[in-house]
C-alpha positions as a printed Julia matrix, in Angstrom:
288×3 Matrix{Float64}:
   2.7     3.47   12.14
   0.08    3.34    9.45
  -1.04    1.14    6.82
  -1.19    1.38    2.88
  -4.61   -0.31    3.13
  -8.06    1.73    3.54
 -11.63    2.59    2.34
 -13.81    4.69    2.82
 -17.39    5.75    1.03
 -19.6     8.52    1.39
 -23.06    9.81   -0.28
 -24.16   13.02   -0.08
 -26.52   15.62   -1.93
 -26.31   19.44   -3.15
 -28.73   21.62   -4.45
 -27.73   20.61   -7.78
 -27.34   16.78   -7.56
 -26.27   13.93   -5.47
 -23.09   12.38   -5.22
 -21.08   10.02   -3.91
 -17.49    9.65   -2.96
 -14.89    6.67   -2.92
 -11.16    6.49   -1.74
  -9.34    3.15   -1.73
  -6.05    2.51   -1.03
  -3.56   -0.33   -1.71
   0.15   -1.04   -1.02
   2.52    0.37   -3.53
   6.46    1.07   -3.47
   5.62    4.93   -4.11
   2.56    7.17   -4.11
   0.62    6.12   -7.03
  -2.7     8.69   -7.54
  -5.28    7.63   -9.98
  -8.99    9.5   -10.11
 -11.61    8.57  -12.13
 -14.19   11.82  -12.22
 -17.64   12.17  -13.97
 -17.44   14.47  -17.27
 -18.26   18.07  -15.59
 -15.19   17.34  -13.29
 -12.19   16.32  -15.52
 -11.2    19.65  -16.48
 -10.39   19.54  -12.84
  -7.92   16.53  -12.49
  -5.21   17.74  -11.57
  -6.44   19.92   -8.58
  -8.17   16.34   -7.19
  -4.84   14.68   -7.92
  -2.89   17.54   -5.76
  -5.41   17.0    -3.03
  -4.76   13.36   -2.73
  -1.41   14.1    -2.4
  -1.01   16.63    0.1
  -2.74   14.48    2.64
  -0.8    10.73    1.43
   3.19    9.96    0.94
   2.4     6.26    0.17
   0.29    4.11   -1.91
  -1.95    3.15   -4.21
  -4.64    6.0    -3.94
  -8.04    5.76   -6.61
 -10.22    8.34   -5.99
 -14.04    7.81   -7.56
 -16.93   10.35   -7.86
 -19.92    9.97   -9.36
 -22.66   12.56   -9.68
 -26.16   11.26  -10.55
 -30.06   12.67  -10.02
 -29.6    16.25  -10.88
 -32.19   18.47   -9.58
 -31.89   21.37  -11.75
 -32.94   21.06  -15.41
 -30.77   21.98  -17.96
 -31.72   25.48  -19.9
 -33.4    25.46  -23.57
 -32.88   27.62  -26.06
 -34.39   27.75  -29.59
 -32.26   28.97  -33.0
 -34.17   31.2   -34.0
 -32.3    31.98  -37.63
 -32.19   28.41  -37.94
 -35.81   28.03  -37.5
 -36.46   31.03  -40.22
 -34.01   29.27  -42.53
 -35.9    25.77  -42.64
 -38.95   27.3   -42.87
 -38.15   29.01  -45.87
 -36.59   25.95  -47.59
 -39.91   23.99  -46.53
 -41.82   26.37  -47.79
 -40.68   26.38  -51.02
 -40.3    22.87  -51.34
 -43.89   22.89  -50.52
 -44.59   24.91  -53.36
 -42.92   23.23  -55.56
 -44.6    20.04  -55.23
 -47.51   21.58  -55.16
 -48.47   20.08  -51.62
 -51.97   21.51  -50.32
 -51.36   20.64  -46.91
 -50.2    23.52  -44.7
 -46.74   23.8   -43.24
 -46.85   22.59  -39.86
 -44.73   24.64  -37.39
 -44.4    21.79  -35.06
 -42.38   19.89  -37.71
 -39.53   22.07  -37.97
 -39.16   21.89  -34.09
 -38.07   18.35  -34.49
 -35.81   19.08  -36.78
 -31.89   18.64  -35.68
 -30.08   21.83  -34.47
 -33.42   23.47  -33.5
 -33.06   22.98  -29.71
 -29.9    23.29  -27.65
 -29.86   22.32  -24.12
 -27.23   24.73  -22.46
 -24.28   22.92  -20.66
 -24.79   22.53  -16.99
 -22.13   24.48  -14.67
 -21.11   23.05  -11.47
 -22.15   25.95   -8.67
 -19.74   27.13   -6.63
 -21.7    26.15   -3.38
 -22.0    22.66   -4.73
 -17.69   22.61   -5.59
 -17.37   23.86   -1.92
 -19.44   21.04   -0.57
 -17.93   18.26   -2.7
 -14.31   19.14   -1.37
 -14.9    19.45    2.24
 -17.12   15.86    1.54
 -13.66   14.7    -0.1
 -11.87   16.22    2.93
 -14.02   14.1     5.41
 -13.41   10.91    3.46
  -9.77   11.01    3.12
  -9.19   11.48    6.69
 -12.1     8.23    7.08
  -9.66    6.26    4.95
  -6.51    7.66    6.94
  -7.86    6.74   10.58
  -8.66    3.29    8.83
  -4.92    3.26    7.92
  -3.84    4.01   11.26
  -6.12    1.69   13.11
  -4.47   -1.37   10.83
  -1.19    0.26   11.16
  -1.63   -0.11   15.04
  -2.6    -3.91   14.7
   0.68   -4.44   12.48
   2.6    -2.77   14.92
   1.41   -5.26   17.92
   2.31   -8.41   15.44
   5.57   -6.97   14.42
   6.51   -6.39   18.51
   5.08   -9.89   19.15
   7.8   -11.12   15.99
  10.33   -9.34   17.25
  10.53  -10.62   20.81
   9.86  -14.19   19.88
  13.11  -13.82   17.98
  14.86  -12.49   20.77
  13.76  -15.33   22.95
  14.79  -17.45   20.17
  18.42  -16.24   19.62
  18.63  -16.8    23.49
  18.21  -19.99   22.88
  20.35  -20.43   20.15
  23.25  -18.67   22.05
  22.6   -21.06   25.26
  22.46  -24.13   22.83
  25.73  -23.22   20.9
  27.8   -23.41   24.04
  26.63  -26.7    24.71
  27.25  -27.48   20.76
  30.8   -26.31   21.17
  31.7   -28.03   24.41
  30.27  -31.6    23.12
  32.36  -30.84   19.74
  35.15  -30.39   21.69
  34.56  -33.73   23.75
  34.28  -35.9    20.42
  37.28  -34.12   19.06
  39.23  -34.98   22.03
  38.15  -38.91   22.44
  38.85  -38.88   18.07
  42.37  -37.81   19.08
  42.84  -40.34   21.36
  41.83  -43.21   19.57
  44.14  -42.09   16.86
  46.93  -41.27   18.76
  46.25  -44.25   20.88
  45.52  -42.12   23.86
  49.11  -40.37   23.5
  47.58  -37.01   22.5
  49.89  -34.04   21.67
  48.36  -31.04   23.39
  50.19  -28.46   21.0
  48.22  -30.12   18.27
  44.89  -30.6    20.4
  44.72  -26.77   21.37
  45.24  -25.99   17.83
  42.3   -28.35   16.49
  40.5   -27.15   19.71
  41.21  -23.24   18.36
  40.02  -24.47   14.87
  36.88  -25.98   15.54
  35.65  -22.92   17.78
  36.62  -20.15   15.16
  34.47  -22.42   12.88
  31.53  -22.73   15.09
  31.51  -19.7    16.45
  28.3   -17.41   15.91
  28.61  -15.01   18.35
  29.29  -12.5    16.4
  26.2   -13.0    14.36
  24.03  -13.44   17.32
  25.18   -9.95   18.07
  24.55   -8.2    15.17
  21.01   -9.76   14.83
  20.16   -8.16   18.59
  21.37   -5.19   17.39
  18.88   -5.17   14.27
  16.48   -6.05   16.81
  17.14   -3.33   19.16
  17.19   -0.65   15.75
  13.94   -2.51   15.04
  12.91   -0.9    18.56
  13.72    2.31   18.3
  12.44    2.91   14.84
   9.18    1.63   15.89
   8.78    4.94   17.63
   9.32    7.33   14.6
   6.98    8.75   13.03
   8.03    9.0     9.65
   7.97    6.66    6.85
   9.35    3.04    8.24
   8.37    0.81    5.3
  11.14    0.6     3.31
  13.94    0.53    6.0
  11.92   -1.76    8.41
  12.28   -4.17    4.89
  15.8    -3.45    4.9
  16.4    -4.56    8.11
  14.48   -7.39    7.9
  16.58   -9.12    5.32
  19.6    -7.99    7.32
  18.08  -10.35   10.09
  17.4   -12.71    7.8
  21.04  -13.25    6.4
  22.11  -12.64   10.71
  20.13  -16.28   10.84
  21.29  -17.58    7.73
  24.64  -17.76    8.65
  24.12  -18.7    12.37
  22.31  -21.88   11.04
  24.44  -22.78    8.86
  28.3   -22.61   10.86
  26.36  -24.28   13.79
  25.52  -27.36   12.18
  23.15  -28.23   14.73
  19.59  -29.91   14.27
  17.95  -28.01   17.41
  20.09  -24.74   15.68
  18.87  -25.25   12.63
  14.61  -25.86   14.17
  14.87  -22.76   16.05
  16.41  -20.73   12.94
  13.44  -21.81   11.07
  11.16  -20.56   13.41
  13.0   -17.39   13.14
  13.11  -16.98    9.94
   8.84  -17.78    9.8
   8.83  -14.81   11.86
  11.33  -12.35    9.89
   8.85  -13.21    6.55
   5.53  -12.33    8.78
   8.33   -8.59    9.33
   8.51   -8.59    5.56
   4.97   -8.71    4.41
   4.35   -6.15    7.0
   6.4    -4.0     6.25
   5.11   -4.43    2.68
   1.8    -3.0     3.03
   3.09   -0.04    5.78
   3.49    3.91    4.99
């Protein structure tokens, strides 16, 4: 079993720069893949986007990087016919006005367009190093996935037989319920009937009253969820979404049982059932 929910963070440097890292992950009904990539990278979005996936089928996944101190400086080159061309216009301007002091190189230098600082290429050593760092923090953020998915797992076992204890209960208490039904209905007949009870009509009110109170049936279809509950836990593929199914088939199971038992103690130890099936449900909210 495994989680939607992990982190994981990791700083490194290259020859080029340093970097760091980032993977979060959050519950979602699908696999939702979002990274946000520093300008040299997003040309490359999509082939970070088809990493992410390969490795999760659920989730919210952000991936971050962020390159900073660069250790290289950026080449300079000078335009030359540029530089030719405003120092002819200068020139001429100086002559025209007549200015006697002499042209200073340096100026045009500062003029715009004169330098260009070549774009800086990622090295393909530094790419290399960046995805297997990627590589080592998805499968950080994974194991913290599985660890959580193992605690979820222990509270959803723990849920699971608590109900089961509980619908014993409830199945012990409901023959007891249908016997002291049957006792009042009896002494009701007699008093009407003024103890002159027709059986014919007693076994029929007798046949009534059980078919009405009768939860049996629920009782076993819930420990049969419970038992599918069970085995599923030992799958290995995605269990989310059909844990969350059966979790609100439990959940009508008790619904019913509650309410044709019409029974106070019933109805307490539903409750706690049903406190436990909503602790199965947000579980199974946040699992792959």
């Amino acid at each position: 079993m495994e989680s939607m929910t992990g982190y994981a963070f990791l700083e490194k440097s290259t020859d080029q720069f340093s970097y760091s890292i980032e993977i979060k992950s959050l519950n979602a009904k699908y696999l939702e893949v979002y990274v946000n990539l520093p300008k040299i990278l997003r040309n490359e979005e999509n082939e970070y986007i088809q990493i992410i996936k390969k490795r999760f089928s659920r989730g919210k996944i952000e991936l971050s990087i962020d390159i900073f101190d660069w250790n290289s400086t950026k080449p300079v080159s000078l335009n030359t016919d540029l530089i030719k061309k405003y120092y002819r216009e200068l020139e001429a301007v100086h002559k025209s006005l007549k200015i006697k002091e002499p042209l200073k190189f340096e100026s045009i230098l500062m003029l715009e367009g004169i330098t260009q600082r070549e774009r800086t290429n990622l090295s393909d050593k530094s790419k290399k190093e960046m995805l297997s760092a990627i590589d080592v923090v998805i499968s950080k953020a994974i194991d913290m996935r599985k660890k959580e998915g193992i605690s979820i797992r222990k509270d959803i076992v723990a849920s699971l037989a608590q109900i089961g204890k509980d619908a014993g209960k409830i199945k012990t208490l409901s023959k007891k319920v249908l016997e002291d039904k049957k006792e009042n209905l009896k002494n009701r007949l007699k008093g009407i009937t003024d103890n002159n009870i027709d059986n014919n009509r007693l076994y029929g009110e007798i046949a009534l009253l059980a078919d009405k109170l009768d939860i049996n049936e629920e009782l076993v279809r819930l420990n049969d969820h419970l038992e599918k509950f069970k085995i599923m836990l030992k799958e290995k593929d995605q269990q989310g979404r059909k844990f969350d199914f059966l979790s609100q088939e439990l959940f009508r199971e008790i619904n019913t049982i509650a309410s044709k038992s019409n029974n106070s103690d019933i109805s307490q130890i539903a409750v706690d059932i049903k406190n436990h099936i909503d602790k199965i449900r947000e579980h199974c909210r946040n699992i792959v």
